[in-house]
Residue, then its C-alpha position, 0 to 999 in steps of 0.5 A: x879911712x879914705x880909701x873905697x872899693x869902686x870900679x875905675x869909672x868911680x876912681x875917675x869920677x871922684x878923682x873930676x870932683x876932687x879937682x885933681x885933674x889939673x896936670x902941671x905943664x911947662x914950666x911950673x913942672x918941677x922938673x921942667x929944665x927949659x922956660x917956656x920962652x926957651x922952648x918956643x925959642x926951640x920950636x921955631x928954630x932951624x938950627x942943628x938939634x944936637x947944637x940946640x941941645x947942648x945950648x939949652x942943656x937937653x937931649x937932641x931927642x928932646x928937641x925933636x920932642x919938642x919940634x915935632x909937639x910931643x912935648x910942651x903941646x900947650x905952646 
């Protein structure tokens, strides 16, 4: 019953006027590994990725991520 033909332009609309277009950043995402202190921390270091990474339980790729502002672009 709540389900509507529309084109995508519709979806979009209905989607803004239902408030559902508020995405979980950081870490209130349920499956964020890092707090947003950790991930700062991550930013600004200098250290050695594959060192960082395995302090904090990630990938080196993650930390490049990060580093480069591919993920947690909010900080």
């Amino acid at each position: 019953k709540h389900l509507f033909l529309g084109t995508v332009q519709d979806n979009v609309q209905d989607c803004l006027r239902k408030g559902r277009n508020n995405p979980v950043k950081g870490e209130k995402h349920p499956k964020a590994k890092l707090t947003t202190k950790q991930a700062l921390e991550i930013k600004t270091s200098t250290e050695n990725r594959r060192i960082i990474a395995e302090k904090f339980g990630i990938t080196p790729s993650h930390v490049n991520n990060i580093r480069a502002g591919r993920t947690w672009k909010h900080i």
